[in-house]
TORKOL-4160 file (C-alpha; in steps of 0.2 Angstrom, whole numbers, padded with zeros to 4 digits, m for minus):
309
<pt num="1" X="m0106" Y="m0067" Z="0204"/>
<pt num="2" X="m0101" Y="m0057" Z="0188"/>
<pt num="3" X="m0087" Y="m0061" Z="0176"/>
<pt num="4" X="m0074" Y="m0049" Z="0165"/>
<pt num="5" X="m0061" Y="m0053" Z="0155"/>
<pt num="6" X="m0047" Y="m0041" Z="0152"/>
<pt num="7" X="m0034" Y="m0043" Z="0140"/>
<pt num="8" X="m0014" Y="m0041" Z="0142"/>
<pt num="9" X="m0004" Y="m0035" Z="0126"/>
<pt num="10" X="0014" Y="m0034" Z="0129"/>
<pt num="11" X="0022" Y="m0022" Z="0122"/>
<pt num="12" X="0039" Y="m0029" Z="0126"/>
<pt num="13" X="0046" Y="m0046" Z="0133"/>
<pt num="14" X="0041" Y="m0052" Z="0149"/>
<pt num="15" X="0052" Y="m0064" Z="0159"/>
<pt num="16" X="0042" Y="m0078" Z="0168"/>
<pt num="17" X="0054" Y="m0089" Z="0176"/>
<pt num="18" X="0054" Y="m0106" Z="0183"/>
<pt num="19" X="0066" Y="m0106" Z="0196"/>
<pt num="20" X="0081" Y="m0097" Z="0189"/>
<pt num="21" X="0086" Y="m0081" Z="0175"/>
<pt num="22" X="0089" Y="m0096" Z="0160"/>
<pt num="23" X="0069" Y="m0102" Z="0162"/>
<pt num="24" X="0054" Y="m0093" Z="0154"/>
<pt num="25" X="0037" Y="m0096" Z="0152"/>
<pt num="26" X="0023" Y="m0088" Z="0142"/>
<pt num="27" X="0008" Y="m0089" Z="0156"/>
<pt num="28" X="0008" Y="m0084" Z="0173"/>
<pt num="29" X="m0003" Y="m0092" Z="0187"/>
<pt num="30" X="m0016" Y="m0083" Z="0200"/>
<pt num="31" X="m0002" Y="m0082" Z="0215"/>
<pt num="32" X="0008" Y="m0070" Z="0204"/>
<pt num="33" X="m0006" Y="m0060" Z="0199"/>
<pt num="34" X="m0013" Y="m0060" Z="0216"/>
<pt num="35" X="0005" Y="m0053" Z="0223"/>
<pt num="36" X="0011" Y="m0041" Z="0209"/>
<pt num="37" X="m0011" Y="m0033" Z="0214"/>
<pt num="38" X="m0005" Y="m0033" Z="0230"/>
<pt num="39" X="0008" Y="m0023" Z="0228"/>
<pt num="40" X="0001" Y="m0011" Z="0220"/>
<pt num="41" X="m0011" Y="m0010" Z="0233"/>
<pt num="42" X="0002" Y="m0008" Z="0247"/>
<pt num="43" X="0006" Y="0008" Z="0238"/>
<pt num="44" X="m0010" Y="0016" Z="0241"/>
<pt num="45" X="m0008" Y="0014" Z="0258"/>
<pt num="46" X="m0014" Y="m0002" Z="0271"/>
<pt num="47" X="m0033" Y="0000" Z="0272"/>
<pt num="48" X="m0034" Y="m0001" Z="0252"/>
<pt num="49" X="m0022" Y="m0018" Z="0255"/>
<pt num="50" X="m0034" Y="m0024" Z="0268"/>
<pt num="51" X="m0048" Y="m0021" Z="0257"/>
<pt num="52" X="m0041" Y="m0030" Z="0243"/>
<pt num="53" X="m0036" Y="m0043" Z="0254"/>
<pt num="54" X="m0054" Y="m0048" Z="0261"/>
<pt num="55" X="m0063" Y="m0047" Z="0245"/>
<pt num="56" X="m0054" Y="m0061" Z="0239"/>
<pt num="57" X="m0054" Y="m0070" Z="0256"/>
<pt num="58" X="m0071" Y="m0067" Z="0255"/>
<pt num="59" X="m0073" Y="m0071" Z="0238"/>
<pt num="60" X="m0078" Y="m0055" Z="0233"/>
<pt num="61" X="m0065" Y="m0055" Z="0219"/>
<pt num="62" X="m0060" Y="m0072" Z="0212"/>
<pt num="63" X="m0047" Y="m0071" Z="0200"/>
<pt num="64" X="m0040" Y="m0085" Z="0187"/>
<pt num="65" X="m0024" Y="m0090" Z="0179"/>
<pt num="66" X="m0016" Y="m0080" Z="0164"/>
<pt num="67" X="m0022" Y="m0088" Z="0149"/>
<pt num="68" X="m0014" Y="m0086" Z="0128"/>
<pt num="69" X="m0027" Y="m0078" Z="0116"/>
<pt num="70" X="m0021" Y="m0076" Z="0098"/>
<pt num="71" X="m0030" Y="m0064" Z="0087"/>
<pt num="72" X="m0048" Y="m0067" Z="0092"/>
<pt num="73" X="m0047" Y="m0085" Z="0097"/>
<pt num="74" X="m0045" Y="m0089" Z="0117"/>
<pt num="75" X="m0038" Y="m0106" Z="0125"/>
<pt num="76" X="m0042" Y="m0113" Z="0141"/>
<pt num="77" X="m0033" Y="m0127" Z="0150"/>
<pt num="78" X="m0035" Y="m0147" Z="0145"/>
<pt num="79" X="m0048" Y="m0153" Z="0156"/>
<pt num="80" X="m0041" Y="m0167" Z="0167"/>
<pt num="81" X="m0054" Y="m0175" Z="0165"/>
<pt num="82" X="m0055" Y="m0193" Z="0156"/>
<pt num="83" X="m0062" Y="m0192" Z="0140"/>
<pt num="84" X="m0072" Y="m0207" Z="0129"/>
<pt num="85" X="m0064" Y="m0201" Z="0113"/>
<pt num="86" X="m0071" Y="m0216" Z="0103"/>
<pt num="87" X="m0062" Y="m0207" Z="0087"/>
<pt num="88" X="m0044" Y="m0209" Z="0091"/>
<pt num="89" X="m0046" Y="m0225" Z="0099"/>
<pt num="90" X="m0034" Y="m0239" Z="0092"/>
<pt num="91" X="m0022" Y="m0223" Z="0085"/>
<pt num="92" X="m0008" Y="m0219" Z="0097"/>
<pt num="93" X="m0002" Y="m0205" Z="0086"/>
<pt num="94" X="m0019" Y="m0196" Z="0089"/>
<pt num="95" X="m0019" Y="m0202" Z="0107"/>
<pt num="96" X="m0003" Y="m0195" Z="0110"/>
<pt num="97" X="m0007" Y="m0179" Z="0103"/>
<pt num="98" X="m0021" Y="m0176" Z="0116"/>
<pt num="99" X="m0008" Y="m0181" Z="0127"/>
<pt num="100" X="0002" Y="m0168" Z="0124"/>
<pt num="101" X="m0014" Y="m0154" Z="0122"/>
<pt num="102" X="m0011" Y="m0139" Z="0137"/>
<pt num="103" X="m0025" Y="m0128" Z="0130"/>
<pt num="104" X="m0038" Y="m0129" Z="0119"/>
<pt num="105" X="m0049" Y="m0115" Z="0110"/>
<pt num="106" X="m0066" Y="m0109" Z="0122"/>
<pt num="107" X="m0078" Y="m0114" Z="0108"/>
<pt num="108" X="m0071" Y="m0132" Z="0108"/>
<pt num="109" X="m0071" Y="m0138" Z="0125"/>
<pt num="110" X="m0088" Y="m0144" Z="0121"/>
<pt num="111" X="m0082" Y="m0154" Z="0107"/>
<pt num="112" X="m0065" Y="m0160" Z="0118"/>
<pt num="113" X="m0078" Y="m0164" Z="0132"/>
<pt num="114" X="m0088" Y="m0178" Z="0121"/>
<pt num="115" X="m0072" Y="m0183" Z="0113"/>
<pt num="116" X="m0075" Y="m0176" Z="0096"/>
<pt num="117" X="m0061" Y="m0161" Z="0095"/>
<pt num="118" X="m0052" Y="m0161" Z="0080"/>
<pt num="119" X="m0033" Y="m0163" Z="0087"/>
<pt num="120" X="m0026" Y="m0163" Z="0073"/>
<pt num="121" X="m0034" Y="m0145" Z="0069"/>
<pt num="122" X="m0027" Y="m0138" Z="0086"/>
<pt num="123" X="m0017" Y="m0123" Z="0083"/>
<pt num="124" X="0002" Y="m0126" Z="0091"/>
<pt num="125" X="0007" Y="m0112" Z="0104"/>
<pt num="126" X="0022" Y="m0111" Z="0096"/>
<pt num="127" X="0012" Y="m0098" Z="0086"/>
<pt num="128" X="0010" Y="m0088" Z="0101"/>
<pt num="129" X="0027" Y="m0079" Z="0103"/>
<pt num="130" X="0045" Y="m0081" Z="0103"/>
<pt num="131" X="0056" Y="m0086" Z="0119"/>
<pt num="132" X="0074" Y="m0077" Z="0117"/>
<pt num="133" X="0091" Y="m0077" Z="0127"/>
<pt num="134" X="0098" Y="m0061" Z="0132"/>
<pt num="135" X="0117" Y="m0061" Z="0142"/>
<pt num="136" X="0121" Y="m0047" Z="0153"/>
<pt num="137" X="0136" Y="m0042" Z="0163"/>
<pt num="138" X="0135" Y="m0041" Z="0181"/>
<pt num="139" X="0147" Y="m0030" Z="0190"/>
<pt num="140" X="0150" Y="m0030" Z="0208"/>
<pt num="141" X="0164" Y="m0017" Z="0214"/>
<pt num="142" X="0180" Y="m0022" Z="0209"/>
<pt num="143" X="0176" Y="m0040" Z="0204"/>
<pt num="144" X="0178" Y="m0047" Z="0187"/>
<pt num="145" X="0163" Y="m0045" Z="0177"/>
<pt num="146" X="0151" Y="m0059" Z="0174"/>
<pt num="147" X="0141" Y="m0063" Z="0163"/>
<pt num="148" X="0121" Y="m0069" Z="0166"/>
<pt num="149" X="0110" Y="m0076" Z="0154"/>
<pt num="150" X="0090" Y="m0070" Z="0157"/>
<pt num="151" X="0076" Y="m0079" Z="0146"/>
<pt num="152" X="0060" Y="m0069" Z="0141"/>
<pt num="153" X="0045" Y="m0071" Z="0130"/>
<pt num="154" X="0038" Y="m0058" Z="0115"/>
<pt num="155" X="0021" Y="m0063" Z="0109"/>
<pt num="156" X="0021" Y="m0060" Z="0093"/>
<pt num="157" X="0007" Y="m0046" Z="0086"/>
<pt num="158" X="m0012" Y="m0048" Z="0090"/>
<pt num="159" X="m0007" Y="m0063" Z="0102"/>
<pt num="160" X="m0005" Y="m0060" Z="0122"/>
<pt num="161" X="m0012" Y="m0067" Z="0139"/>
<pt num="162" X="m0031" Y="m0063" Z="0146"/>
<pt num="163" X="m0037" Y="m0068" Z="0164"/>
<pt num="164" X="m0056" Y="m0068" Z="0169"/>
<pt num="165" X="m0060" Y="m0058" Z="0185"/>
<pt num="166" X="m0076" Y="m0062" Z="0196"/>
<pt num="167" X="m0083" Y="m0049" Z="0206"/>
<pt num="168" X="m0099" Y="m0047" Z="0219"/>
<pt num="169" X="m0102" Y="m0028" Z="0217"/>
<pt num="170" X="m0098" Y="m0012" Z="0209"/>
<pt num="171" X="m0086" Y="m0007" Z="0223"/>
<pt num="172" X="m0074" Y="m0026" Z="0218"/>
<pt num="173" X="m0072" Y="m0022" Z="0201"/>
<pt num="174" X="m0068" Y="m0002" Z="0201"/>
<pt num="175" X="m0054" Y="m0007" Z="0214"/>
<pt num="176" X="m0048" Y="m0022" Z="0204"/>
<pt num="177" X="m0048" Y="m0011" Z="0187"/>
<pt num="178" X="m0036" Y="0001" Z="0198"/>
<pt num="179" X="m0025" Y="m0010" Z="0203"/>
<pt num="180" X="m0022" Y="m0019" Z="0183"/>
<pt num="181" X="m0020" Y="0000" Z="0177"/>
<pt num="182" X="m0007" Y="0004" Z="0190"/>
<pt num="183" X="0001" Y="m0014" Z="0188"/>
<pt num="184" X="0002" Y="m0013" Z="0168"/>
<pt num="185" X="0013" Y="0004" Z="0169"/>
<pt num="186" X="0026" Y="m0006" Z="0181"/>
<pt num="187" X="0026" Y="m0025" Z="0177"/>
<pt num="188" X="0023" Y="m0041" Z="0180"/>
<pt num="189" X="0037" Y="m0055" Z="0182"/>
<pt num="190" X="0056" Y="m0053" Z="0182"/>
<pt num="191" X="0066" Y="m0038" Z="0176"/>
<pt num="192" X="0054" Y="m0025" Z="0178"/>
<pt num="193" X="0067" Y="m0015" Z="0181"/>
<pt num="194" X="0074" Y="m0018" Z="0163"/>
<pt num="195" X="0058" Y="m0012" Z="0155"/>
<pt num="196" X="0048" Y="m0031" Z="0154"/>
<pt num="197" X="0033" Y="m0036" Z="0159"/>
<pt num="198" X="0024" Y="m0021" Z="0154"/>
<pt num="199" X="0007" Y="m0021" Z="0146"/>
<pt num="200" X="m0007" Y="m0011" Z="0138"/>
<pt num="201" X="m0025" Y="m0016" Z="0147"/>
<pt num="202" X="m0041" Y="m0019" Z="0139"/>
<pt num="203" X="m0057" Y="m0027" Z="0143"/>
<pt num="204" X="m0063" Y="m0041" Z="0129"/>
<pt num="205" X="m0081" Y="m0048" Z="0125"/>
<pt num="206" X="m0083" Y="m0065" Z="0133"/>
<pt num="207" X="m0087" Y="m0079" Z="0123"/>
<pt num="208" X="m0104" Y="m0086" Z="0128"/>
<pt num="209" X="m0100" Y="m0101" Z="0128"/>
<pt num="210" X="m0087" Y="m0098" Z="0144"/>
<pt num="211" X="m0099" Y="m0088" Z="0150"/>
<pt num="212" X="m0113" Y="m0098" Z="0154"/>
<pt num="213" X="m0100" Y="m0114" Z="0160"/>
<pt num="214" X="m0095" Y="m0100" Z="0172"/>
<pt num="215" X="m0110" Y="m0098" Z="0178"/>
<pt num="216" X="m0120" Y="m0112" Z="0176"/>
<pt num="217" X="m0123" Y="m0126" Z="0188"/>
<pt num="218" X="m0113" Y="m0140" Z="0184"/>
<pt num="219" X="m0110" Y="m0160" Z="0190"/>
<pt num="220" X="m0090" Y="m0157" Z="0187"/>
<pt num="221" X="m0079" Y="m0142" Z="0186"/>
<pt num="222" X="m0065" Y="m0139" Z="0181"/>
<pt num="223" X="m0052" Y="m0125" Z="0190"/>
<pt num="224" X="m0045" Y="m0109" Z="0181"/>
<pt num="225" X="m0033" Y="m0104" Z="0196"/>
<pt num="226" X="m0021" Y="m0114" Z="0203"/>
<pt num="227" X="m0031" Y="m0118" Z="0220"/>
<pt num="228" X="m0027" Y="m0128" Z="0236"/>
<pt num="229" X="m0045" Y="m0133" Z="0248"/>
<pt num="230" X="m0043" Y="m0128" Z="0266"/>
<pt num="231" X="m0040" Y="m0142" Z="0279"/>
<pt num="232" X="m0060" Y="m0147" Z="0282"/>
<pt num="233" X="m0062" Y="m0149" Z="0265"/>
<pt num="234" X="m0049" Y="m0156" Z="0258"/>
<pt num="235" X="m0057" Y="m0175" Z="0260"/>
<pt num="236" X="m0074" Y="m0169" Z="0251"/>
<pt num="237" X="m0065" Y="m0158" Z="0237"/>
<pt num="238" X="m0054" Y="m0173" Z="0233"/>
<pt num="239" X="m0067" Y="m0186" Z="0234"/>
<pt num="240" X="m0066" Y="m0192" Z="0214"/>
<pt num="241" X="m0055" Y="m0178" Z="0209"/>
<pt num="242" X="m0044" Y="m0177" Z="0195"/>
<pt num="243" X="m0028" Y="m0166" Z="0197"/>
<pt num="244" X="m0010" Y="m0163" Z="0198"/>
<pt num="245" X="0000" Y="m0156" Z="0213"/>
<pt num="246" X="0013" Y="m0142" Z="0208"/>
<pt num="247" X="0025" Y="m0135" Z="0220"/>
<pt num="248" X="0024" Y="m0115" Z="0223"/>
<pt num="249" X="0040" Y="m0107" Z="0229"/>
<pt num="250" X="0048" Y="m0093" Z="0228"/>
<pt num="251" X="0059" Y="m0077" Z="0239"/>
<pt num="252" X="0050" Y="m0065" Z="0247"/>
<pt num="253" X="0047" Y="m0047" Z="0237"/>
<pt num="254" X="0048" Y="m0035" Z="0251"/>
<pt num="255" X="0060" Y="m0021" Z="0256"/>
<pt num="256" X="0052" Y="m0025" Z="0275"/>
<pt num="257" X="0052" Y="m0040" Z="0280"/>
<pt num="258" X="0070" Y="m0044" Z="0286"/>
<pt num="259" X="0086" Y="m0039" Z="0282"/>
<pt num="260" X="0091" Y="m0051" Z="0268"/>
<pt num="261" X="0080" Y="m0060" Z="0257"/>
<pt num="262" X="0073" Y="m0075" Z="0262"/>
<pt num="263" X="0063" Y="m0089" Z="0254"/>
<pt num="264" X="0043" Y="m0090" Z="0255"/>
<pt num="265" X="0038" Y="m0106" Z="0264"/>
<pt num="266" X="0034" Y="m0121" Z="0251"/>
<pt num="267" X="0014" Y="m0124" Z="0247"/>
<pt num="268" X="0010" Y="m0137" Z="0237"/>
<pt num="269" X="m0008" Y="m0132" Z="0227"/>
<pt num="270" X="m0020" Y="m0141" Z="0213"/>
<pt num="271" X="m0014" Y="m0135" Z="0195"/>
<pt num="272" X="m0027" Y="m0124" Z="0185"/>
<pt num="273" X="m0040" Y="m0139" Z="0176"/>
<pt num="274" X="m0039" Y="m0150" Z="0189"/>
<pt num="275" X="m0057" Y="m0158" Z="0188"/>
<pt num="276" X="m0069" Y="m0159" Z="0204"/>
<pt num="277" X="m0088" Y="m0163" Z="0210"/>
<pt num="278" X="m0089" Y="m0152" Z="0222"/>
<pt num="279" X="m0084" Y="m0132" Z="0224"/>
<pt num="280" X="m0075" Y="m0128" Z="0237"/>
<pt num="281" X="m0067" Y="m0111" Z="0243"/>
<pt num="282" X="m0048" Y="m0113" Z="0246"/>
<pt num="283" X="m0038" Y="m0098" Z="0255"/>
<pt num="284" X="m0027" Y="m0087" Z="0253"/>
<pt num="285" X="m0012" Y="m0095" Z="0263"/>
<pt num="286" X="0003" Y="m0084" Z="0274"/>
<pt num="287" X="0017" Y="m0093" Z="0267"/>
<pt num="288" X="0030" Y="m0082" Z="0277"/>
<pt num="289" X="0044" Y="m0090" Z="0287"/>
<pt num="290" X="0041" Y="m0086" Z="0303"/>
<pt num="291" X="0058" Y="m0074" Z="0302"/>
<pt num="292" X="0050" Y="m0058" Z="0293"/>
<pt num="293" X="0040" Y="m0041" Z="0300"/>
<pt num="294" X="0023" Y="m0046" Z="0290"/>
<pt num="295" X="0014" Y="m0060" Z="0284"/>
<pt num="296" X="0019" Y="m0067" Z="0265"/>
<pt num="297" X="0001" Y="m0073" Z="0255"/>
<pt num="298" X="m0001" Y="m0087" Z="0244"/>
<pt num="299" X="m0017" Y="m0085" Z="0234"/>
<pt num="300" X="m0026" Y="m0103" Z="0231"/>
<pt num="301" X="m0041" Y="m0099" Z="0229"/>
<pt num="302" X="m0053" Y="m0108" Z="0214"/>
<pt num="303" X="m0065" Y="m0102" Z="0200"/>
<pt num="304" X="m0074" Y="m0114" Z="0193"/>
<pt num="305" X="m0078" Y="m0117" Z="0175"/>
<pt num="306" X="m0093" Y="m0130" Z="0172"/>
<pt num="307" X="m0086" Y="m0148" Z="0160"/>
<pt num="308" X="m0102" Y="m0157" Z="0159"/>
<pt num="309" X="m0102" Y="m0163" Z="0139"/>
């Protein structure tokens, strides 16, 4: 399998909630991405859905999470992986600042791995943009107007998210650069109506330190997309694993599937860095609620980075 990277610069804010209007976040997982693509796809008409649909069930097109970059530096997730970091031991300032690490640089996870990353030189992603509060008014006929609150995000200049795509042939990555060129002229997240979550696209030069821990063989790995192992190989994929269980919910974006909006069926999935032995292939999950005209998909499937020190 080959890798690319591509770049998001957003040239507004983006709203990436959490459950409600008032929440916002600055990354966005593989299940989003995976959802807004198919989308896209469904415009174009069935068969290109259903093409796009069983090259990633087939693992044909693996896609990751939405990572931060700032300037020409990109982060990766903390490993949850347990680290002999003989240096801080003894100093519970330093081991509560590894605590509180979420990404770290790709030419340091070999230096985080032996226990040698220089926390205290980590750069804080407060750096990475600014989260704002914007009220509106919502009107309903003759109601009294009420106001809303709605959080979004603005990465500040030169900073923005990137996501890695992994593709068998020629055929996989012209229909996945579509579908990120149509997507970046419509959004992704909330309020894509109100102008966010727009973005200008552009492929990056991977850092060949992330390449080769893509691609070479490794005796743990680490995920970069939130992932959940089908039933036969949940017991092996678990076996030793280090992770943490994150609910995905959400309603149901679709003019046809039932007359009022309904909820997508809970599925509870590995976070993005969870550590494991063994790869496995996940799925891609119908998460509908038995109520709608069409199946509602969940993307869970993994890619693999290699952690060995």
């Amino acid at each position: 399998m080959d890798y690319v990277m591509y770049k998001l610069n957003f040239s507004g804010g983006v709203h990436l909630g959490m459950g409600n209007l008032e929440d916002g976040e600055y990354v966005f997982c593989a299940d989003t991405f995976f959802s807004a693509l198919f989308q896209e796809a469904l415009k174009r008409g069935e068969e290109i859905a259903e093409r796009f649909l069983n090259y990633c069930r087939d693992n044909r097109l693996l896609i990751s999470d939405a990572f931060p970059y700032m300037g020409e530096t990109y982060y990766l997730p903390k490993p949850m992986k347990r680290i002999n970091a003989s240096n801080h031991r003894g100093d519970s300032q330093l081991k509560k600042a590894y605590k509180k690490l979420k990404y770290i640089p790709v030419e340091e996870i070999g230096n985080y791995l032996r226990g040698t990353y220089d926390v205290k030189a980590a750069e804080d992603m407060n750096d990475l943009g600014d989260f704002q509060m914007k009220v509106s008014a919502s009107v309903r006929g003759e109601e009294e107007t009420k106001p809303y609150r709605v959080g979004s995000y603005y990465y500040r200049e030169g900073n923005g998210l990137y996501i890695i795509v992994g593709y068998e042939e020629l055929d996989e990555f012209e229909l996945m650069g579509e579908l990120l060129d149509s997507l970046s002229f419509v959004g992704i997240g909330g309020k894509k109506a109100s102008g966010m979550g727009k973005f200008k696209m552009c492929s990056a030069n991977m850092p060949e330190e992330l390449k080769q821990r893509l691609k070479k063989p490794a005796e743990k790995y680490m995920t970069l997309s939130l992932s959940l192992p089908r039933e036969e190989e949940i017991e092996e994929a678990l076996e030793d694993a280090e992770y943490i269980l994150c609910r995905r919910s959400g309603f149901v974006d679709s003019d046809h599937y039932a007359q009022m909006q309904r909820r997508k069926r809970d599925l509870y999935v590995l976070k993005s860095g969870a550590c494991v032995s063994g790869k496995y292939r996940g799925d891609i999950y119908n998460v509908a609620d038995g109520y709608g005209n069409h199946p509602v998909y969940r993307y869970a499937k993994p890619m693999f980075l290699g952690v060995d020190a």
